[in-house]
Structures are given as C-alpha cells and as structure tokens.
C-alpha positions in Angstrom: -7.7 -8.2 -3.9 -4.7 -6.4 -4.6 -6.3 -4.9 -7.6 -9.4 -4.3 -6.3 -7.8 -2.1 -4.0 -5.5 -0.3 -6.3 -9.2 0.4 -8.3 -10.5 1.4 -5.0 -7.2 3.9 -4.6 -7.7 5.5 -7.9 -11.1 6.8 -7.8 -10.3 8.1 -4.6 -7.1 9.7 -4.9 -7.7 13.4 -3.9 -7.4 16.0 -7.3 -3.7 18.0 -5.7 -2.1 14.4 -5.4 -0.2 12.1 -7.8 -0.3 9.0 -7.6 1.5 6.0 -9.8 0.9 2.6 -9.0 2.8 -0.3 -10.0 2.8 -3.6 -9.7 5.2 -5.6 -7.8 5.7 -7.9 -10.8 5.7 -5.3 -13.8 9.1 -3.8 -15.3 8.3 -0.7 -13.6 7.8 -2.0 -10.4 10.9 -4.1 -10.3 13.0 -1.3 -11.7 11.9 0.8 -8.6 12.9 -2.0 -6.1 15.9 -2.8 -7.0 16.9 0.6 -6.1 15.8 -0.2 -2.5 18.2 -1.6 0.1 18.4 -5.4 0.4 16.5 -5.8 2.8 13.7 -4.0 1.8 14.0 -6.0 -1.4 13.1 -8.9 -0.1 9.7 -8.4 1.4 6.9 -9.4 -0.6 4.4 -6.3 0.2 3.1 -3.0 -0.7 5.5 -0.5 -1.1 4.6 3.6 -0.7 7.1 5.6 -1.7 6.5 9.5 -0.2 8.9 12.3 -0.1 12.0 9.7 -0.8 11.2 7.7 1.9 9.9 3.9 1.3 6.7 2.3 3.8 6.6 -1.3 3.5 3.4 -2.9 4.7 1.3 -1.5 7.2 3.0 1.7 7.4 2.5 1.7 3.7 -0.8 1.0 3.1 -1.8 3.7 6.2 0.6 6.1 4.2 -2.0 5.9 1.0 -4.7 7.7 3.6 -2.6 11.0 2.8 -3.1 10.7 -1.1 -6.9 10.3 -0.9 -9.3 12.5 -0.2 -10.4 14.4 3.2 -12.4 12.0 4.1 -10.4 9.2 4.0 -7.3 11.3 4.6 -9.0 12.6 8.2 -8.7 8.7 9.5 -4.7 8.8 8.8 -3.6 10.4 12.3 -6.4 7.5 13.9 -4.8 4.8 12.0 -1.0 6.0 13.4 -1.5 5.8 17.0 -1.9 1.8 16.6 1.0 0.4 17.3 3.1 -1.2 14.8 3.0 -4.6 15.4 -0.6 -4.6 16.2 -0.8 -2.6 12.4 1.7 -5.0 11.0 -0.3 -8.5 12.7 -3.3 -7.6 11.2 -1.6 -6.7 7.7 -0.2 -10.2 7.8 -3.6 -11.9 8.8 -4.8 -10.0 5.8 -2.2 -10.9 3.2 -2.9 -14.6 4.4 -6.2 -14.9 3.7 -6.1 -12.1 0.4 -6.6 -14.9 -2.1 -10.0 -15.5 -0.8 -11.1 -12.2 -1.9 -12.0 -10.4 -5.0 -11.4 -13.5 -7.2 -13.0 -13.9 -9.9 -14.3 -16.3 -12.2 -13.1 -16.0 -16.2 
C-alpha cells in the first residue's frame, strides 16, 4: 500500500512543487530521522517534512494535499477541520489493516 500511494503521490504532485520521497527503511530515510527528536523517532509512520517542520501521521499525510495539484490541494482546508484524533483513529485503523492492500503476487 505504502508504495502504491507514494506512485499515486508522484503523478500527482503539482509542476511548482518538490517533492522527495523516501522510504522509512532506506539510508536516506534513516539519515533524515535521526535528526528528529526522540520522540518523534520512535513512531513507525509517515513523515512530511514542510518548511522545517515534521507531520507525523495524519497530520502528515493531510500535509501531502498541499504538494499536489488544485484539485486535490482544494480538499486540504476540508481535511483540517477534523479533529485530530478523529484524523489520527482513522490513520491507525488504516495502518492496521494496510497489509491487506495492494499486495501483490510475484
């Protein structure tokens, strides 16, 4: 799923933005954590990194609505007004159940 969606992200990531996406596991990606505070290191989740400031799940993924295009970008101020833990509960219901889609067979 998780890189289904980061496929998904890329064709849609508006022409004025840039975008680098790493995975949690690659060099890259670890190198970029482990400039994050502890605790921020510890969470297993999407991290979106904007202006200097690092989004961690929800928050996050909502965040990646700026990078895309206007019409996906247009649903960002919608998706903000939900509470947090309503946002975050249903991220975590998600990242349960992830493993169930987009695999696929070799």
């Amino acid at each position: 799923m998780c890189n289904g969606l980061a496929n998904f992200l890329k064709k849609r990531v508006a022409s004025s933005t840039d975008l680098t996406i790493y995975g949690i596991q690659s060099e890259e990606g670890q190198a970029l954590i482990s400039d994050f505070p502890a605790r921020l290191q510890a969470i297993d989740s999407v991290y979106v990194i904007r202006n200097g400031r690092v989004y961690v799940r929800s928050a996050a993924s909502i965040r990646l609505l700026l990078t895309m295009r206007w019409y996906y970008a247009m649903w960002f101020p919608v998706a903000w007004l939900i509470p947090l833990p309503l946002r975050d509960a249903g991220y975590w219901c998600v990242s349960k159940i992830r493993h169930r889609f987009g695999r696929r067979e070799p």
